[in-house]
py3Dmol code that shows the C-alpha trace and the ligand (Angstrom):
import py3Dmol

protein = """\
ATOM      1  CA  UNK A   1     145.898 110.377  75.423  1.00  0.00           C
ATOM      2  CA  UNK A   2     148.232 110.333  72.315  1.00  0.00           C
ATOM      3  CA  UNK A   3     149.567 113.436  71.430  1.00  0.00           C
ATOM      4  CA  UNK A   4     150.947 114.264  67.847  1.00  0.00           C
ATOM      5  CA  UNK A   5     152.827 117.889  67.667  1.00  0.00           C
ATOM      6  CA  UNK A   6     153.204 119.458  64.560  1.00  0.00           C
ATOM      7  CA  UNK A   7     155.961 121.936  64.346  1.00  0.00           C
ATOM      8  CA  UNK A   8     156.903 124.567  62.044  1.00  0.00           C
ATOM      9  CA  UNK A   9     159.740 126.786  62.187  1.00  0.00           C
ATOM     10  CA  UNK A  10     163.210 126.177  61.051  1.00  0.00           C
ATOM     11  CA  UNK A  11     165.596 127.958  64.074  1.00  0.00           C
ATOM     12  CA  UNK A  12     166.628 125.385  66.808  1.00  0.00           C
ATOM     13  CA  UNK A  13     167.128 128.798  68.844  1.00  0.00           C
ATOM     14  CA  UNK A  14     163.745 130.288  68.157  1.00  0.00           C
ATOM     15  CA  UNK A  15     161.004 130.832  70.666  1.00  0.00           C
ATOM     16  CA  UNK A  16     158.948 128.513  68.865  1.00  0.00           C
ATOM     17  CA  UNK A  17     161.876 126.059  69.192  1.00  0.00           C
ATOM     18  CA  UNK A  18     161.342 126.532  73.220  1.00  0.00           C
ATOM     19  CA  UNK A  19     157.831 126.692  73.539  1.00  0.00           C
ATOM     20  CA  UNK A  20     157.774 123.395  71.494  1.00  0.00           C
ATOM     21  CA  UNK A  21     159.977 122.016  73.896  1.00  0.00           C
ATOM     22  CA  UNK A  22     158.491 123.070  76.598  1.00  0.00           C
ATOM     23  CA  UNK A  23     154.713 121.292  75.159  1.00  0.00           C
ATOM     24  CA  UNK A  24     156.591 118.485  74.937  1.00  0.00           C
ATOM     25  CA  UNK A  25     158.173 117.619  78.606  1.00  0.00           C
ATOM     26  CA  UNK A  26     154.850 119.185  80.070  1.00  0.00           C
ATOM     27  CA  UNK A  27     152.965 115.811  78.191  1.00  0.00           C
ATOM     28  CA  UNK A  28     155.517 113.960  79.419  1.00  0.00           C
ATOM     29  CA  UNK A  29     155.348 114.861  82.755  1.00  0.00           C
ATOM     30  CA  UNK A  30     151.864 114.065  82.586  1.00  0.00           C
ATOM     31  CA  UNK A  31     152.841 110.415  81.490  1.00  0.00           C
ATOM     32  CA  UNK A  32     151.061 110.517  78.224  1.00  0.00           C
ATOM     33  CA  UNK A  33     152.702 109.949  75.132  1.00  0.00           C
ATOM     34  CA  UNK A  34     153.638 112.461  72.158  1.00  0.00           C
ATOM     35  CA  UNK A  35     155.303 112.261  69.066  1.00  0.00           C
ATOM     36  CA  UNK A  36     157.006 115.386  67.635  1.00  0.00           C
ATOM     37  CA  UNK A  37     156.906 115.978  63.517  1.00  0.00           C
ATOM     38  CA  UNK A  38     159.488 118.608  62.620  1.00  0.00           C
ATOM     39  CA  UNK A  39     158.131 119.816  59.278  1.00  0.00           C
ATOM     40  CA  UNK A  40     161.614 121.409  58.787  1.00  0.00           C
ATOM     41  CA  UNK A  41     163.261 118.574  59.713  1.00  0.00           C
ATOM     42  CA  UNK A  42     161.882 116.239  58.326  1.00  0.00           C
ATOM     43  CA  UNK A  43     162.603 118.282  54.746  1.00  0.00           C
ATOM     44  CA  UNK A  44     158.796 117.498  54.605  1.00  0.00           C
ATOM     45  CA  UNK A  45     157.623 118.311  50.995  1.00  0.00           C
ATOM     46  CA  UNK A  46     154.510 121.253  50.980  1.00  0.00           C
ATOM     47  CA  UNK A  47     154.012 121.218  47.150  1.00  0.00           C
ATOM     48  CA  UNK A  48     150.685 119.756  46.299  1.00  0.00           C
ATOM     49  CA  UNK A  49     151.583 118.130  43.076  1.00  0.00           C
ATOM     50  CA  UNK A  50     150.299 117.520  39.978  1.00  0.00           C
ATOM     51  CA  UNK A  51     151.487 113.693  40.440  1.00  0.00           C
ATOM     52  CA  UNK A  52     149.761 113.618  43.787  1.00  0.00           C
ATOM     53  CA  UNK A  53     146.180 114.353  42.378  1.00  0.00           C
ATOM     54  CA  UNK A  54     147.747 111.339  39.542  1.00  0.00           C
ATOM     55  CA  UNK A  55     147.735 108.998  42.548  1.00  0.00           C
ATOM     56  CA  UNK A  56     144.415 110.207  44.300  1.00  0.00           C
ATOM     57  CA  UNK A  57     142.655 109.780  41.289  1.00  0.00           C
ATOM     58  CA  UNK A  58     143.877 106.534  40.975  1.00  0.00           C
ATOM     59  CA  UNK A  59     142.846 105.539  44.962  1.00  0.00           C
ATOM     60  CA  UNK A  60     146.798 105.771  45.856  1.00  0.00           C
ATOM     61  CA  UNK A  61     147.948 107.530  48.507  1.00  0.00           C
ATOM     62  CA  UNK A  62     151.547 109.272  48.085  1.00  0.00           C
ATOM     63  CA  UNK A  63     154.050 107.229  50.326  1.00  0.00           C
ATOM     64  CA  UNK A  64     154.973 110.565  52.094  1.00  0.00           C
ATOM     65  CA  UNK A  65     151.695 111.544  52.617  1.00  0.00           C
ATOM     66  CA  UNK A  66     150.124 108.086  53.914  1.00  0.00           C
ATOM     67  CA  UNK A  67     153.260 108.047  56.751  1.00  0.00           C
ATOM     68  CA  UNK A  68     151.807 111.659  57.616  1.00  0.00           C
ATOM     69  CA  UNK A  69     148.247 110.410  58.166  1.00  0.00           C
ATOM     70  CA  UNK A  70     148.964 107.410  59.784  1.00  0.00           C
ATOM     71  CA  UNK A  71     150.303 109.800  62.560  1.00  0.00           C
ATOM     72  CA  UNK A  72     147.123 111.606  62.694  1.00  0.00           C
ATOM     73  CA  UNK A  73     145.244 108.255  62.719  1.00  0.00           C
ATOM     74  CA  UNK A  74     146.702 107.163  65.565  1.00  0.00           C
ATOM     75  CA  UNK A  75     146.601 110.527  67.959  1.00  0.00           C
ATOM     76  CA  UNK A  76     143.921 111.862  69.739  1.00  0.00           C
ATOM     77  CA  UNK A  77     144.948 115.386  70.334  1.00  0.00           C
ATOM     78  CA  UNK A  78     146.578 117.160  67.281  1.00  0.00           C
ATOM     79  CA  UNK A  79     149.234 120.322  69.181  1.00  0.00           C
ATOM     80  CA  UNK A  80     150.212 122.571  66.653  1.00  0.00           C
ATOM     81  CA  UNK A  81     153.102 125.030  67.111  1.00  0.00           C
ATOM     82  CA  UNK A  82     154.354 127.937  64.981  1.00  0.00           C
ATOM     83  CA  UNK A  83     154.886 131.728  64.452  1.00  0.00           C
ATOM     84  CA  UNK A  84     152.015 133.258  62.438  1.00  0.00           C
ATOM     85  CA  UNK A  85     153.780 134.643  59.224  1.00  0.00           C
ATOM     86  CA  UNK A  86     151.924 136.692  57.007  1.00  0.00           C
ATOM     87  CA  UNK A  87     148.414 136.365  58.966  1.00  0.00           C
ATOM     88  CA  UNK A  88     148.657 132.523  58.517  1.00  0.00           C
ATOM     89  CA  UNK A  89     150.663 129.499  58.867  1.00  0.00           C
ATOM     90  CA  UNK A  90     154.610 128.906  57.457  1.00  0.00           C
ATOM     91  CA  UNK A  91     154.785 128.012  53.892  1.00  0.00           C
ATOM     92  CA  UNK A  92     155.861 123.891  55.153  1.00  0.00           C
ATOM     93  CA  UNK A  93     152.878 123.581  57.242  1.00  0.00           C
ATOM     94  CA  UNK A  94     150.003 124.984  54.824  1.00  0.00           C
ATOM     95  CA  UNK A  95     151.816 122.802  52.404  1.00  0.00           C
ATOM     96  CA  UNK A  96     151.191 119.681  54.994  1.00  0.00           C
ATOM     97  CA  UNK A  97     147.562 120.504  55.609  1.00  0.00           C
ATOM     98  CA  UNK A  98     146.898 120.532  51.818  1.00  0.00           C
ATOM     99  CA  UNK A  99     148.616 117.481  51.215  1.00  0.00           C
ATOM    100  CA  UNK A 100     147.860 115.662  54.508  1.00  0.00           C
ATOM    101  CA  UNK A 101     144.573 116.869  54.950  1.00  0.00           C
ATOM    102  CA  UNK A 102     143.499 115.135  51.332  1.00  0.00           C
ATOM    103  CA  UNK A 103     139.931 114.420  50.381  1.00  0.00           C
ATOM    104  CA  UNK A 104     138.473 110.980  51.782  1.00  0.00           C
ATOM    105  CA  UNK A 105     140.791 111.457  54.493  1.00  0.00           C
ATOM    106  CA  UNK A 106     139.985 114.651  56.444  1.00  0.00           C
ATOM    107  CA  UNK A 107     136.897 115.433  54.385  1.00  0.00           C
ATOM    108  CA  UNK A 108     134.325 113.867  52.189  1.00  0.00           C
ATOM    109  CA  UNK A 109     131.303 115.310  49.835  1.00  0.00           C
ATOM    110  CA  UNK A 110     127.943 113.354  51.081  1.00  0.00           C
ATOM    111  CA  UNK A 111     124.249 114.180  49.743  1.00  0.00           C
ATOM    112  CA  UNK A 112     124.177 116.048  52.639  1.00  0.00           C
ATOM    113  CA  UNK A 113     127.121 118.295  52.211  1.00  0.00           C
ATOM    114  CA  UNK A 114     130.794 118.626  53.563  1.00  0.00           C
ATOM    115  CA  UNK A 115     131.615 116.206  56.614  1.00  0.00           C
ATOM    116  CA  UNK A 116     134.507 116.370  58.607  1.00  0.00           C
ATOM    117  CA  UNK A 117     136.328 112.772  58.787  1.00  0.00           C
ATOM    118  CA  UNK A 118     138.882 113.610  61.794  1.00  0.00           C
ATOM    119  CA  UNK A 119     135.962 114.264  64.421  1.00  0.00           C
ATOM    120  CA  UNK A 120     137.400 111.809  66.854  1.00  0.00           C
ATOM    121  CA  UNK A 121     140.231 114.282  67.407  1.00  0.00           C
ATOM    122  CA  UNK A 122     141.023 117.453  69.639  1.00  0.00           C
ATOM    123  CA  UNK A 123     143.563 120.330  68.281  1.00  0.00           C
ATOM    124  CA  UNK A 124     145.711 122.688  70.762  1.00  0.00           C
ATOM    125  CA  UNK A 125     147.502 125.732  68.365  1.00  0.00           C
ATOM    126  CA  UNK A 126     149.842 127.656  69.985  1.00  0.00           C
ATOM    127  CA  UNK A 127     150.860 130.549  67.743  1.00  0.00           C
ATOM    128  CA  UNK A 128     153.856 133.308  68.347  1.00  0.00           C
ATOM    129  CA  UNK A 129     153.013 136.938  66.725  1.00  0.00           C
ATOM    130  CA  UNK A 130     155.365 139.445  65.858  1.00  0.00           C
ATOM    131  CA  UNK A 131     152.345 142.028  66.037  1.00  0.00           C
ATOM    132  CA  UNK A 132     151.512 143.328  69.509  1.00  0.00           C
ATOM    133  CA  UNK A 133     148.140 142.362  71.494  1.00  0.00           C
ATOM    134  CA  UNK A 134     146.632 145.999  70.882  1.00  0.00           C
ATOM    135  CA  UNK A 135     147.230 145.954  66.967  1.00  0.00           C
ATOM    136  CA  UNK A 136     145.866 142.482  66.710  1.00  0.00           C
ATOM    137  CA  UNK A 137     142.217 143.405  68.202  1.00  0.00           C
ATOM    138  CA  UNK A 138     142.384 146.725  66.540  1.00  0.00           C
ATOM    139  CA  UNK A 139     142.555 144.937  63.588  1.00  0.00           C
ATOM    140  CA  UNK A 140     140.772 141.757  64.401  1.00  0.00           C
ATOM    141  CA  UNK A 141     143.843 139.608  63.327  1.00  0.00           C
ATOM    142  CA  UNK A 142     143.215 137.572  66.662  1.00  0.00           C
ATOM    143  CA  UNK A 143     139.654 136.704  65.157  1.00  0.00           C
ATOM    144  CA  UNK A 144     140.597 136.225  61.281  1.00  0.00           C
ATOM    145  CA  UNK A 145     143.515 134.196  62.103  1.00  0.00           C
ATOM    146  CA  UNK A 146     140.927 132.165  64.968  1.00  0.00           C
ATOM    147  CA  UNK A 147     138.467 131.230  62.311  1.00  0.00           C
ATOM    148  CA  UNK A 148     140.587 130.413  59.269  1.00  0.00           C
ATOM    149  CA  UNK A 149     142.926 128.017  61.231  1.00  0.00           C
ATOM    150  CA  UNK A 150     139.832 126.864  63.723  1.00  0.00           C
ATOM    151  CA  UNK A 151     136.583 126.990  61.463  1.00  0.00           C
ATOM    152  CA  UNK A 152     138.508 126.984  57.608  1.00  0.00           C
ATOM    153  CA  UNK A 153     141.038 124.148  58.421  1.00  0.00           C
ATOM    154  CA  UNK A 154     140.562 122.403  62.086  1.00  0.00           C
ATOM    155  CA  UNK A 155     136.751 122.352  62.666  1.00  0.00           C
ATOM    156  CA  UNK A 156     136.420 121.803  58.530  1.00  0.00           C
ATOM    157  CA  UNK A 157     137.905 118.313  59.142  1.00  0.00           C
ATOM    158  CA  UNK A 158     135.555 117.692  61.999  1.00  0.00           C
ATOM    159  CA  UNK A 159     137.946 118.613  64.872  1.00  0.00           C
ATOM    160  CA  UNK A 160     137.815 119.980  68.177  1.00  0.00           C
ATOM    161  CA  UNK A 161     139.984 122.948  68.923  1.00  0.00           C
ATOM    162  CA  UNK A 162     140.170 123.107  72.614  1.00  0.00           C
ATOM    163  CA  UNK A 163     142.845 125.196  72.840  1.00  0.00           C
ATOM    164  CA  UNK A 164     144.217 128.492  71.112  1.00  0.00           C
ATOM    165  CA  UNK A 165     146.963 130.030  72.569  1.00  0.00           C
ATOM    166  CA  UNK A 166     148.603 133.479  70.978  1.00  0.00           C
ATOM    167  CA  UNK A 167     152.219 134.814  72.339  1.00  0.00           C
ATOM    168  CA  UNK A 168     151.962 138.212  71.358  1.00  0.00           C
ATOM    169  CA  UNK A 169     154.846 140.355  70.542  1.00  0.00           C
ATOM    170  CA  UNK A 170     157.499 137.916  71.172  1.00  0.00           C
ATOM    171  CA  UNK A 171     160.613 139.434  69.283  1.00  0.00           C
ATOM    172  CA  UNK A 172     159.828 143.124  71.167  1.00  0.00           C
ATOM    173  CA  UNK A 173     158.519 142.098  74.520  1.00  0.00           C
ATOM    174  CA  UNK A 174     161.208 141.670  77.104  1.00  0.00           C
ATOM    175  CA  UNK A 175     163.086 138.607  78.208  1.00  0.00           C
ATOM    176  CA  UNK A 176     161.388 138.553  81.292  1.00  0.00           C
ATOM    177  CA  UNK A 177     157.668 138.268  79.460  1.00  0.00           C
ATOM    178  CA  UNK A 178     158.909 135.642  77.163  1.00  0.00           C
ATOM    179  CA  UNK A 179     160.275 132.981  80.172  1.00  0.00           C
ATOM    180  CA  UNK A 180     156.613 134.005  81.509  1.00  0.00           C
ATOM    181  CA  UNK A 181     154.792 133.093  78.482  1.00  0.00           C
ATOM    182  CA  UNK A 182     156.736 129.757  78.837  1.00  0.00           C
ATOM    183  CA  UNK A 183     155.421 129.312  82.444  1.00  0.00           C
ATOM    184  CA  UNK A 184     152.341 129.868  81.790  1.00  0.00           C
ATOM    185  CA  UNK A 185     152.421 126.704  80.095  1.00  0.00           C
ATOM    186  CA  UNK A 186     152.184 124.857  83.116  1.00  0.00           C
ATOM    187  CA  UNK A 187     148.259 126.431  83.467  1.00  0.00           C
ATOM    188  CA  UNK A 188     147.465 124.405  79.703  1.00  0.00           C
ATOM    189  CA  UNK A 189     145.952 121.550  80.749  1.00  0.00           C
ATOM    190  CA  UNK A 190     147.565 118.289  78.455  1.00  0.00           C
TER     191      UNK A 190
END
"""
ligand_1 = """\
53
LIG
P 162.519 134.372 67.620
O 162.773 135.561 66.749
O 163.235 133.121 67.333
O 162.822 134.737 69.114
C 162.355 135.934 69.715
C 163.223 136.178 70.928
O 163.016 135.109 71.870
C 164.732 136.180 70.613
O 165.318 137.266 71.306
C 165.194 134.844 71.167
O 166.563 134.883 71.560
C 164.281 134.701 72.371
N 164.197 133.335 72.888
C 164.513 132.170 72.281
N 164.377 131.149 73.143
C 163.940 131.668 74.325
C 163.621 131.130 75.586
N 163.753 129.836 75.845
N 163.215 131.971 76.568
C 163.088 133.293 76.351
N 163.414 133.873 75.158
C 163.816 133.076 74.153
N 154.127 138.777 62.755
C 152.812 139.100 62.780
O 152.311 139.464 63.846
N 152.041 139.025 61.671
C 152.538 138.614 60.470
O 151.804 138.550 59.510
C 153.909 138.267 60.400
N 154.453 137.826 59.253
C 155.751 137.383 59.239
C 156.259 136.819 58.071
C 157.547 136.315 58.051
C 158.064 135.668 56.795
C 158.359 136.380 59.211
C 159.768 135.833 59.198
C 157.877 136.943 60.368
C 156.552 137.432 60.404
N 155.988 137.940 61.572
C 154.685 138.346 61.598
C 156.751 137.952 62.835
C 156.718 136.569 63.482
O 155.416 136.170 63.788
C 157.554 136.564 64.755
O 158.861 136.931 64.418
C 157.547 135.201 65.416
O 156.253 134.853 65.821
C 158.434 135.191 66.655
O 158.633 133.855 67.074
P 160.046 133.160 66.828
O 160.016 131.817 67.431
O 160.425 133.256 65.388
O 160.941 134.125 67.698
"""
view = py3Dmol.view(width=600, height=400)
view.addModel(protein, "pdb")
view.setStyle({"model": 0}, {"cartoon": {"style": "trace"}})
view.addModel(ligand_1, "xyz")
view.setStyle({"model": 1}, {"stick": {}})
view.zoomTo()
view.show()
């Protein structure tokens, strides 16, 4: 399998920065391949512009955008990794999805409505909260933020989530949870 992980969060010391890692070396071990795309490293560019609808309109894919989906062309499992910040994704990664995710490449319009273009692909998202467990299913966050990302964006495009892993409370629980939730990486299958 050919992994591509998305990543989204701009601290080299955060969690997310550790659970990313961690993803990574588990493929790894397996012996399959994955390529990493730091969003914040990469300075990738979320604005949906009005230059980039110029060049859709005209058939032309943005350079930027066309090295993006030529990524997700080639992998078979999309991971996606990031902290959920106000009930959603970081600004740099909704950003990619609308600019990534264009028309005629994720989606398309036929006679017979919407259909997903990506639906030779599986999706793991692996999401940190700042929120605890209980307020999250008081709430139904868990289930809002489930069908946006999963149904809205992922399944929209015709993929397969297979996996969606929350790390509740990670700022507030102790160190000891945290290194757990890292273990318990080694249950994911990849
Ligand atoms: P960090 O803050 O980077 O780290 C948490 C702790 O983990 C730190 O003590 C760090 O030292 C430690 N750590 C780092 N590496 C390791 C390691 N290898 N092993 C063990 N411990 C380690 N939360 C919500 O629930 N809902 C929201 O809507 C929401 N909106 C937000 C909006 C914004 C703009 C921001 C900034 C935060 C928001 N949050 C929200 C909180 C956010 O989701 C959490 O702060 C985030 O998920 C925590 O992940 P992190 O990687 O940023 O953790």
């Amino acid at each position: 399998m050919k992994y591509l992980l998305i990543y989204a969060h701009p601290n080299p010391k955060s969690f997310n920065h550790a659970l990313k890692e961690t993803i990574v070396a588990r493929i790894r071990a397996t012996g399959q391949q994955v390529t990493v795309r730091d969003l914040y490293a990469l300075q990738f560019n979320p604005v949906l512009s009005g230059n980039d609808f110029v060049s859709f309109s005209a058939g032309k894919v943005p350079a930027d955008i066309a090295t993006e989906q030529a990524f997700v062309k080639e992998a078979d499992v999309m991971v996606v990794v990031h902290p959920i910040w106000w009930f959603g994704m970081p600004a740099i990664l909704k950003g990619y999805i609308d600019r990534v995710f264009s028309y005629g490449f994720a989606y398309e319009v036929t006679d017979k409505g919407v259909r997903g273009l990506l639906s030779d692909k599986k999706v793991m998202v692996f999401n940190t909260t700042g929120g605890p467990q209980e307020t999250y299913k008081q709430y139904g966050f868990t289930a809002s933020v489930e069908n946006i990302f999963n149904a809205g964006i992922y399944g929209f495009s015709g993929m397969q989530v297979i996996n969606h892993t929350f790390f509740y409370g990670v700022p507030t629980v102790t160190q000891k949870e945290r290194e757990d939730m890292l273990a318990s990486l080694t249950k994911v299958e990849f």
